[in-house]
N, C-alpha and C positions, 0 to 999 in steps of 0.2 A: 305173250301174244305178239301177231305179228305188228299190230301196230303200234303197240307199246317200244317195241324194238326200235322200229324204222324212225318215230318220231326222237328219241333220246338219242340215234344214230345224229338225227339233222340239227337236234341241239347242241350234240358236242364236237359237231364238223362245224359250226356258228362259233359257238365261244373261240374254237381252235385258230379262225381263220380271222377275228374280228378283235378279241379279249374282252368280247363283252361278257361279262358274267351275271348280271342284272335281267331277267327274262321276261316278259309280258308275254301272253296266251291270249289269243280271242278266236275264235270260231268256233261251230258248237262240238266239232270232236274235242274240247277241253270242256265238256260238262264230264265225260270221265274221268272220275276221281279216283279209282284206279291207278290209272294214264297220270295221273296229275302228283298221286303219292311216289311214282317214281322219279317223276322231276326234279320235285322237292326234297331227294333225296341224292341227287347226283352231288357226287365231290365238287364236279366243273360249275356248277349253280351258287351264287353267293346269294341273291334272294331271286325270289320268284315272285309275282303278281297276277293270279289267275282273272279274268276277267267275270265276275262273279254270275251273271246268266249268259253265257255267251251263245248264243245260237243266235239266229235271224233279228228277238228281239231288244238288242246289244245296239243296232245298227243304228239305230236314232240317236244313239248317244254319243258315238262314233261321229257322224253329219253335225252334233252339236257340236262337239269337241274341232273337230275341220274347219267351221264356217265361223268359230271363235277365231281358231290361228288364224285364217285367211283375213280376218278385218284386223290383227293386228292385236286380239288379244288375249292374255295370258290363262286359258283356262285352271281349274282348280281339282284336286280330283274329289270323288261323290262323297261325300264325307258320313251317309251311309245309303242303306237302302228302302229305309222307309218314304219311299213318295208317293204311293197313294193317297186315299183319298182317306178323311177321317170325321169323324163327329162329336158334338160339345154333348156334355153330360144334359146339357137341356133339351138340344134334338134326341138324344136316348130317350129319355123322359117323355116326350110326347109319342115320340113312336110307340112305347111300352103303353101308353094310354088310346092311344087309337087304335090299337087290336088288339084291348082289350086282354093282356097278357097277365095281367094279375088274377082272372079267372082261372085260368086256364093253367098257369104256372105259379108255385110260388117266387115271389119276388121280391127283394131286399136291397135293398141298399147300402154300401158298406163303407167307413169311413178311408178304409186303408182297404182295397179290394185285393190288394196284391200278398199283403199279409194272408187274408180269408184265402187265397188262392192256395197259397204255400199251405198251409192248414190242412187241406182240403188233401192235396198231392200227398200230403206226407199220413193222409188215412190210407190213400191207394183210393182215393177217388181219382175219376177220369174229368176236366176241365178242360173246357174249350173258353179261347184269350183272343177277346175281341176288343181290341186297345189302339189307340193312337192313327199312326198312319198307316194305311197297308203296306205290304211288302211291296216292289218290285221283282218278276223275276221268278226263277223256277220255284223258289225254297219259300220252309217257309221260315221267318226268323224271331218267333215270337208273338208278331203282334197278329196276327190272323192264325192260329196254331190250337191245335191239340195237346194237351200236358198230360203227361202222368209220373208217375214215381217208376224209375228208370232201372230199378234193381231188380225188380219181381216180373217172373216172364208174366205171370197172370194179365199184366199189365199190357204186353205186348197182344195178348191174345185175346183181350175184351178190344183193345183200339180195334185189331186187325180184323175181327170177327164180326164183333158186334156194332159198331160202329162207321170203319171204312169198309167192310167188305170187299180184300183185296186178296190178290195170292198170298201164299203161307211162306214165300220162302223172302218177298220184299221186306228186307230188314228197314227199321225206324232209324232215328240220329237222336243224338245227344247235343243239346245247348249247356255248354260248360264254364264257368266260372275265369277267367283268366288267371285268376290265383291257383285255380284248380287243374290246369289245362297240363300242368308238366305228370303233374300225379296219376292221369288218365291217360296218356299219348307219347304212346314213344318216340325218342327223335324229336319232339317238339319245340324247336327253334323260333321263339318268336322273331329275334330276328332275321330269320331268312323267310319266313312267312308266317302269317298270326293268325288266318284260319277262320275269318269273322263270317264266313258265308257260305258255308256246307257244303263247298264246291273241292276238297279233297282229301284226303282220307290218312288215316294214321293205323296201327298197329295199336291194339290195344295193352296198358301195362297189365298186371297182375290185376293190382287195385283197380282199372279202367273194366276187366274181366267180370269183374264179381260187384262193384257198383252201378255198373252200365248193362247190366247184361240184357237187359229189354231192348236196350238203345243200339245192338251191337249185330254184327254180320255174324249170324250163330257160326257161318263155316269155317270162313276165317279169322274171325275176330279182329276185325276192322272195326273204324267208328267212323263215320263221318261227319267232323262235329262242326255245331257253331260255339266257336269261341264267342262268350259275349264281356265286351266291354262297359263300363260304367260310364261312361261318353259316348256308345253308340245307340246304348236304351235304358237309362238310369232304373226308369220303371221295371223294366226285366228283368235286370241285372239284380235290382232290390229285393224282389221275388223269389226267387233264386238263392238270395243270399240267404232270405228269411226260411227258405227248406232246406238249406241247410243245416242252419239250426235246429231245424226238429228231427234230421233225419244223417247228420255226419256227412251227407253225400250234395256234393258240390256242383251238380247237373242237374235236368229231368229230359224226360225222356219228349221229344219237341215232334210232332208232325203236322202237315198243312191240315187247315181246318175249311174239310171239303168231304165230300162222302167218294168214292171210287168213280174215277171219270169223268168228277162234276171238276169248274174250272177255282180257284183259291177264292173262298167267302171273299166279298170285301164290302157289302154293307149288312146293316142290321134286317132288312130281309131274308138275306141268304142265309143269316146264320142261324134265326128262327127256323126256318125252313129246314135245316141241315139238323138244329136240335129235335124236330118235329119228326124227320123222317129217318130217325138212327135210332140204336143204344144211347146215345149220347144222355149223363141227366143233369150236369150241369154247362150251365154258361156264363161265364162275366164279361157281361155288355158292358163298357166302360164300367161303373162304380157300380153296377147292379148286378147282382147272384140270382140269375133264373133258371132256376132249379124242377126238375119232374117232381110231382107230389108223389 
């Protein structure tokens, strides 16, 4: 593509003229990850740093990070993305009792939700993960998210169908293991870039091919994964670990938990709402499994 050309043209007239080889990206023509896989693949690149939602809404962080230096002090970089907003298992609990959702839905409570969750995936149920803080930012990375078991297209084609009601040919992503990350990704360098926010793209291995295949670019066979770290969502990461145990496979198949065109759930309204008006028939609200009878 023409743009893919012109922008690796102005990265490698940069590195040539400067020796920087160190790269940061921000404006939102790097939400293509496309664009971004070939970056990340240039010889002249020693690592890259994609800016993880970079479009319009990047800029407030940008004015933080400015008005830090300008008074003299040292900013830090985001150490992740979860900043929204989030709720105590006891505000869950009241809300599940003022609308009355134990009529209506079964509902449980679980001691280890994330265990039930893994469980659950690794039947080939479909789980909606309403956990901790929201994301910021385009993706989604767990904690506001759709799961399913990432091997079987079935799975691709109840989310896509029955559930979000989107086109046929918008592929899903993979949230992957970091132990797991080489095994599914070709090229995968962590360190020249570690991939924690779905913002670009890899070639799928063999094993990535036939593990991922729900989670994958049927044409290409791309992934665009979130590598998850056990420091950037223990709870996730634990999940994940725990499905792999039951199923060999080191990812699930991860999409925003939103129905097509609506904007990312972020409280326990929306998500009810979004269980109410889908396929959707489970949800884990914090510690609770509300379930379609």
């Amino acid at each position: 593509m023409l743009l893919e050309e012109r922008i690796i043209e102005w990265i490698r007239a940069g590195i040539a003229r400067t020796g920087i080889r160190s790269i940061f990206t921000s404006g939102g023509v790097f939400m293509n990850v496309k664009l971004n896989k070939r970056i990340q693949e240039m010889d002249e690149v020693e690592r890259v740093h994609f800016m993880p939602s970079s479009g319009d809404e990047s800029n407030p962080i940008g004015a933080g990070y400015a008005l830090a230096i300008a008074r003299g002090d040292t900013p830090k970089p985001l150490a992740n993305l979860y900043l929204g907003i989030s709720y105590s298992r006891d505000a869950l609990e009241a809300f599940i009792e003022c609308n009355d959702l134990r009529n209506r839905y079964a509902v449980a409570e679980h001691k280890d939700i994330e265990i039930t969750i893994a469980e659950l995936l690794a039947e080939r149920q479909i789980v909606a993960r309403f956990a901790g803080r929201c994301e910021w930012g385009a993706r989604s990375l767990g904690n506001r998210a759709i799961l399913a078991h990432p091997s079987h297209m079935e799975s691709f084609y109840t989310v896509n169908d029955l559930i979000k009601a989107r086109d046929f040919w918008m592929p899903f992503a993979p949230s992957i293991l970091d132990t797991d990350a080489g095994e599914y990704l070709e090229n995968y360098h962590p360190d020249k870039n570690t991939a924690p926010y779905m913002i670009t793209a890899y070639k799928a291995t063999p094993r990535g091919q036939r593990d991922l295949r729900a989670a994958m670019h049927q044409g290409d066979q791309t992934l665009r994964p979130q590598v998850v770290m056990p420091e950037g969502n223990p709870d996730y990461y634990r999940m994940i670990t725990a499905f792999k145990k039951h199923t060999g496979v080191g990812a699930v198949l991860n999409t925003s938990f939103n129905l097509h065109g609506y904007p990312l759930v972020a409280t326990p309204e929306q998500a009810v709402q979004t269980l109410a008006q889908s396929g959707l028939k489970h949800l884990a609200l914090g510690p609770f499994l509300i379930s379609k009878r």
